[in-house]
C-alpha positions as CSV (number, residue, x, y, z in Angstrom):
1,X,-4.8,-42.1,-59.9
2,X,-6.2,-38.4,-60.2
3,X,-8.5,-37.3,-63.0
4,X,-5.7,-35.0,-64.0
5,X,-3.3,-38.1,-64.4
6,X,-5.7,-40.1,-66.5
7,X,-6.0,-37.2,-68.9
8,X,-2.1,-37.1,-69.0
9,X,-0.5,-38.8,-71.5
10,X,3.2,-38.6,-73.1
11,X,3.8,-39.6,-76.8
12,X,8.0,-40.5,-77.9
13,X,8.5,-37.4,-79.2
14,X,6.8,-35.1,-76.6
15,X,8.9,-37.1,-73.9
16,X,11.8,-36.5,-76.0
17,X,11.6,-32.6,-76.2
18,X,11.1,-32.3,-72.6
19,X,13.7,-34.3,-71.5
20,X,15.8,-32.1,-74.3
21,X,14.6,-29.0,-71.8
22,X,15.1,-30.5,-68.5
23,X,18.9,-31.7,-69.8
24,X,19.5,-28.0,-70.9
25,X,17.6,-26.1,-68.0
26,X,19.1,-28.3,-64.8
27,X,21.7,-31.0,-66.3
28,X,18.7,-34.2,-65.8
29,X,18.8,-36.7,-68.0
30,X,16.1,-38.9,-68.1
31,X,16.2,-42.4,-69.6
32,X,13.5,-43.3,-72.1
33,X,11.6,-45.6,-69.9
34,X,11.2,-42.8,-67.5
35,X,8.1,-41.8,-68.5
36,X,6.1,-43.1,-65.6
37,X,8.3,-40.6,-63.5
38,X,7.5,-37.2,-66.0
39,X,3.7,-38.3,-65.2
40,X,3.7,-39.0,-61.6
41,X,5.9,-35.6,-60.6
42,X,3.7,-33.2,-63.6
43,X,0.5,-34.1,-62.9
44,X,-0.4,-31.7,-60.3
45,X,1.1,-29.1,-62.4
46,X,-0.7,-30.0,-66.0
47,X,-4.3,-30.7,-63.7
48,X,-3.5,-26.7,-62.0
49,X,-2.4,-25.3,-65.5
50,X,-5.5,-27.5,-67.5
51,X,-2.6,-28.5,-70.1
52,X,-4.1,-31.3,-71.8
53,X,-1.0,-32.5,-73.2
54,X,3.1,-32.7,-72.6
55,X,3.3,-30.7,-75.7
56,X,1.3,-28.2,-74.1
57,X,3.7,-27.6,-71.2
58,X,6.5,-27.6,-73.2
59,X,5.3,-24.5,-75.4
60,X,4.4,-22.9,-72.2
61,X,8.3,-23.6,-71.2
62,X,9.2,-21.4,-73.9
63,X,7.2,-18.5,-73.7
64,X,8.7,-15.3,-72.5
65,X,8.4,-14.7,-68.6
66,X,7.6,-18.4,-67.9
67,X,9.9,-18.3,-65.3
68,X,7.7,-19.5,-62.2
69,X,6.3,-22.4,-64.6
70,X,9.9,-23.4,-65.4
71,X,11.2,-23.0,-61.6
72,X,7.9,-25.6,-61.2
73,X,8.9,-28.0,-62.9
74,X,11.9,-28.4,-62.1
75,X,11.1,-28.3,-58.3
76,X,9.2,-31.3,-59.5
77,X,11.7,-33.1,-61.6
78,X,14.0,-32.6,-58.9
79,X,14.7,-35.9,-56.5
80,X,14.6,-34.6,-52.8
81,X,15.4,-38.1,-51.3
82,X,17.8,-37.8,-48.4
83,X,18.8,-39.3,-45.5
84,X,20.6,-38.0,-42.1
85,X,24.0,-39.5,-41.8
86,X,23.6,-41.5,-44.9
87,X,26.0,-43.9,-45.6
88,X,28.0,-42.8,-42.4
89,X,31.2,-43.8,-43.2
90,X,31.7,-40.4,-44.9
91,X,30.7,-38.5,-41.3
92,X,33.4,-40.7,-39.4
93,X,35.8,-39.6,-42.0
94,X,34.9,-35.8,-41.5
95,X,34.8,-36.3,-38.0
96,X,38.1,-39.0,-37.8
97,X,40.6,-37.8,-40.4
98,X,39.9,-34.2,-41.9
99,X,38.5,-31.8,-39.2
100,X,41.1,-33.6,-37.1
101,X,43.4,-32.2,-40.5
102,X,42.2,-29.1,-40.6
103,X,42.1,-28.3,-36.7
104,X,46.0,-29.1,-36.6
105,X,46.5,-27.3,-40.2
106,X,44.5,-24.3,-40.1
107,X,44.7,-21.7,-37.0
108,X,43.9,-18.5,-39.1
109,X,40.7,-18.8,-40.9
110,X,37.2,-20.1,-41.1
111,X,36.4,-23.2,-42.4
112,X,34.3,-23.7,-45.0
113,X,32.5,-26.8,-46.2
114,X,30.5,-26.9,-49.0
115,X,27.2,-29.6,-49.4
116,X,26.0,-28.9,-53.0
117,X,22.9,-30.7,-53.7
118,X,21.7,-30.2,-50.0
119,X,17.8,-31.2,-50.3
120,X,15.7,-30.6,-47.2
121,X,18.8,-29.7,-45.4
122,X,19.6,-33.6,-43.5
123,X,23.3,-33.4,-45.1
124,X,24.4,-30.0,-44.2
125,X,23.0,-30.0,-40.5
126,X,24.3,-33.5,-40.2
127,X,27.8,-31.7,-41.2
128,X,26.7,-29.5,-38.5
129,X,26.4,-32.3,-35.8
130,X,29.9,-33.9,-36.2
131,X,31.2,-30.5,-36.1
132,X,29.8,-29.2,-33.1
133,X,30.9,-33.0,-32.0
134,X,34.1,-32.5,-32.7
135,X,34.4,-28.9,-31.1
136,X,33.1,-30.1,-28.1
137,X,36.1,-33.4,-27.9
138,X,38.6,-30.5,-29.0
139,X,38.1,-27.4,-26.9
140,X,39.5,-24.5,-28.6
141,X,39.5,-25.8,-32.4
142,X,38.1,-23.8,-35.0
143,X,38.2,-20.6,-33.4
144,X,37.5,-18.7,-36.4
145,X,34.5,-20.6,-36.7
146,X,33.0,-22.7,-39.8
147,X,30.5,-22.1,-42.4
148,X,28.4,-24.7,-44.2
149,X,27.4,-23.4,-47.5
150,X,23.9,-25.4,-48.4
151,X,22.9,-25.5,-51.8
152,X,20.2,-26.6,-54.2
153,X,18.0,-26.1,-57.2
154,X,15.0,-26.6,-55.4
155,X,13.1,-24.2,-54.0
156,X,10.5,-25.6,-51.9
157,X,13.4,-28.3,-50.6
158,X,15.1,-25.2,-49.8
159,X,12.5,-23.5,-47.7
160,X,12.3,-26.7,-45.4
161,X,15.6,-27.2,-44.8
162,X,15.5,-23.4,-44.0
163,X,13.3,-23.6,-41.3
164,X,15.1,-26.7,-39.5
165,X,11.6,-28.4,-38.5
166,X,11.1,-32.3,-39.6
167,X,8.4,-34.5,-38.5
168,X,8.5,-37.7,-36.8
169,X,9.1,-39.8,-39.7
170,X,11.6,-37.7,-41.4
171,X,14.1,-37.8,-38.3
172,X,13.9,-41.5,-37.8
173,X,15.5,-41.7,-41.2
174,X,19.2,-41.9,-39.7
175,X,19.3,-39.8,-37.0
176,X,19.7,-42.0,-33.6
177,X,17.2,-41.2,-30.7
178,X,20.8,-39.5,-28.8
179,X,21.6,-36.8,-31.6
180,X,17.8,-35.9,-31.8
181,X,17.4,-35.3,-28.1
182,X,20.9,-33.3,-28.0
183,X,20.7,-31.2,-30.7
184,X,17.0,-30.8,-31.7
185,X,13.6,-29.7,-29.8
186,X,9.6,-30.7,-30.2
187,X,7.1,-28.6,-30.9
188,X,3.8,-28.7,-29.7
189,X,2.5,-30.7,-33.1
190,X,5.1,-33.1,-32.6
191,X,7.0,-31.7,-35.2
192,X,11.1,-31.2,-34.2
193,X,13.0,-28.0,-34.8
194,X,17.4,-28.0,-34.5
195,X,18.8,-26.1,-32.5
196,X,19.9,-22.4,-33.5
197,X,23.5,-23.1,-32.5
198,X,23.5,-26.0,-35.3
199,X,21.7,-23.7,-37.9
200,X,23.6,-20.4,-37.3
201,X,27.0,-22.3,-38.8
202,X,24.5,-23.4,-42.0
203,X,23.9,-21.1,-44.8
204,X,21.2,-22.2,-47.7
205,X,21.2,-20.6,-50.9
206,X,20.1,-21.5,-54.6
207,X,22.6,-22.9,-56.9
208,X,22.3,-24.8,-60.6
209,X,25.2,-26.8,-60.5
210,X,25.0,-26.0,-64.4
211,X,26.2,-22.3,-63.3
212,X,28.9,-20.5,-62.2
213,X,30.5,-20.9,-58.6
214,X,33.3,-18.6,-58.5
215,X,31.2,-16.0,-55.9
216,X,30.8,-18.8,-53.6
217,X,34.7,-18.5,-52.6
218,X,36.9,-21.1,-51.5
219,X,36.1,-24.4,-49.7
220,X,38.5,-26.5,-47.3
221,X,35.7,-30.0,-48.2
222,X,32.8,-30.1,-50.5
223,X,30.4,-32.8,-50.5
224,X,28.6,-33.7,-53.4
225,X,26.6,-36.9,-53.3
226,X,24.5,-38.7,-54.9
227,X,23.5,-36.1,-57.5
228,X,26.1,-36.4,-60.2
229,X,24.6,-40.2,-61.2
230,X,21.8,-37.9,-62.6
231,X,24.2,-36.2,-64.9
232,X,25.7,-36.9,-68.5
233,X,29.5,-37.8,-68.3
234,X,30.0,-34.5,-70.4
235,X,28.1,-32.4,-67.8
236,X,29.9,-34.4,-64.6
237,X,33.0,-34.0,-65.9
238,X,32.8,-30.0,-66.2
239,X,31.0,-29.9,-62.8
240,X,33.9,-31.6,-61.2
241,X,36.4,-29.4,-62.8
242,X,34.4,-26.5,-61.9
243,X,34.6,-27.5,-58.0
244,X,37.9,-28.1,-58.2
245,X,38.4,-24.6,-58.6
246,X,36.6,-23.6,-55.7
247,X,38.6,-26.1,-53.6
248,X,41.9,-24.8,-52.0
249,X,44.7,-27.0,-53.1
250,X,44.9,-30.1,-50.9
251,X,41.1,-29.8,-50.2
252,X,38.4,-32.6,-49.9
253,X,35.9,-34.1,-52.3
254,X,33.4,-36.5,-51.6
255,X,31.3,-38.3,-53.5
256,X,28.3,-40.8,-53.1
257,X,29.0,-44.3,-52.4
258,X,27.7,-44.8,-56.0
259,X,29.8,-42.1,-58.0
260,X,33.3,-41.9,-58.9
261,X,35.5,-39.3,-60.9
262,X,35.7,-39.7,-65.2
263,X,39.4,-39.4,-65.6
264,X,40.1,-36.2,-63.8
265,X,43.9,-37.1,-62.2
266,X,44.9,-33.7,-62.9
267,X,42.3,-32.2,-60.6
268,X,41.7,-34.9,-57.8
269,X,43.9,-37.7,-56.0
270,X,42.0,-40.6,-55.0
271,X,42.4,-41.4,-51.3
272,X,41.1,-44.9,-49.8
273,X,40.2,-45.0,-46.6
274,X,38.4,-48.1,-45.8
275,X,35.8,-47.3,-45.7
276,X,34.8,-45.3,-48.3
277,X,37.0,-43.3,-50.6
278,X,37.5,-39.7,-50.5
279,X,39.5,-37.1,-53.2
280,X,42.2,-34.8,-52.4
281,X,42.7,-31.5,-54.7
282,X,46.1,-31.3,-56.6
């Protein structure tokens, strides 16, 4: 434990106002016993700042131009766990049922897939995989081309999934040994970069799903998983209603394996596909 952490300590009511900001600022809601977490993921930033207290960060929250310290703490707050491929059954759905949908569909336009919530960038250029995949079983599909639009609140997990380089022990996380020697490359350090091909259809911006997405445009899929478990059921609820507007009608949704829609049948119909279960826009 670092001096700064033994010097850190969190009383009710200090836990309570800064969960109060994190809620408001990014749509987090932390349960009470989560004080362990506010302590492990602050502590570099109270040790570099030499707030002695919670409190102290909190007033320094809501001073004028404390916008660095607030995108800092949230970076912080933010959970960046991700896997490649993770859960898989949603891939062999992209790659078995809907681009198979689209391809057949849609001869006119781009595609566009949506992976809100991206992290380091595994889910988006995972996206990226099945769909060069897919192109390469189906010459001639897509020819428009597709864009995946990557986005998080995270800054710093948004500058590595910019750059496309993961070590060692990040890659053997889901992706199998055939998909890293086909679509990435080593670097001297032992480090692995994708290839540009895989990257040029990705597209990573910053996004608070608390926000507006109606600049973003229209989306044939959007995957959102595995973030919304973090949310209030008031909060969930009106970011699911705000996606569905940003799907076209008879678009895709899907969720984590864990998450599930709060009585939204007039946006979404629920589609089983064993595995897994995706939802269609109505």
């Amino acid at each position: 434990m670092t001096d700064g952490l033994k010097q850190f300590r969190i009383t009710p009511e200090e836990f309570r106002v800064f969960s109060e900001f994190l809620e408001r600022s990014c749509g987090i809601v932390l349960a009470e016993h989560k004080q362990y977490l506010v302590q492990s993921r602050l502590s570099k930033i109270m040790s570099e700042n030499t707030f002695s207290d919670l409190k102290a960060l909190v007033s320094a929250l809501q001073r004028p131009g404390a916008n660095q310290l607030k995108e800092k703490v949230i970076d912080a707050m933010t959970t960046n766990e991700t896997l490649w491929f993770r859960d898989i059954h949603p891939y062999d759905i992209l790659k078995n049922r809907l681009l198979p949908e689209l391809h057949t569909e849609q001869k006119k336009k781009k595609i566009r897939i949506w992976s809100a919530a991206c992290s380091t960038g595994q889910e988006p250029y995972s996206l990226s995989m099945v769909i060069d995949e897919f192109k390469k079983a189906n010459l001639g599909a897509f020819g428009l081309g597709e864009e995946i639009i990557a986005t998080d609140i995270s800054s710093s997990a948004l500058q590595q999934a910019r750059s496309g380089r993961y070590e060692m022990l990040a890659l053997g996380r889901g992706l199998d040994k055939d998909r890293l020697m086909k679509h990435f490359s080593e670097n001297a350090d032992g480090s692995w970069t994708i290839s540009p091909a895989l990257k040029s259809r990705v597209r990573f911006q910053s996004i608070n799903l608390l926000g507006q997405y109606s600049a973003m445009g229209q989306f044939d899929i959007i995957f959102c998983r595995n973030v919304l478990i973090y949310f209030s059921a008031d909060v969930k609820t009106e970011i699911l209603r705000k996606m569905r507007r940003q799907l076209n009608t008879g678009g895709y949704l899907i969720l984590g394996a864990s998450e599930s829609l709060p009585g939204l049948s007039d946006c979404y119909k629920m589609i089983h596909c064993r595995p897994g279960i995706i939802y269609q826009a109505i």
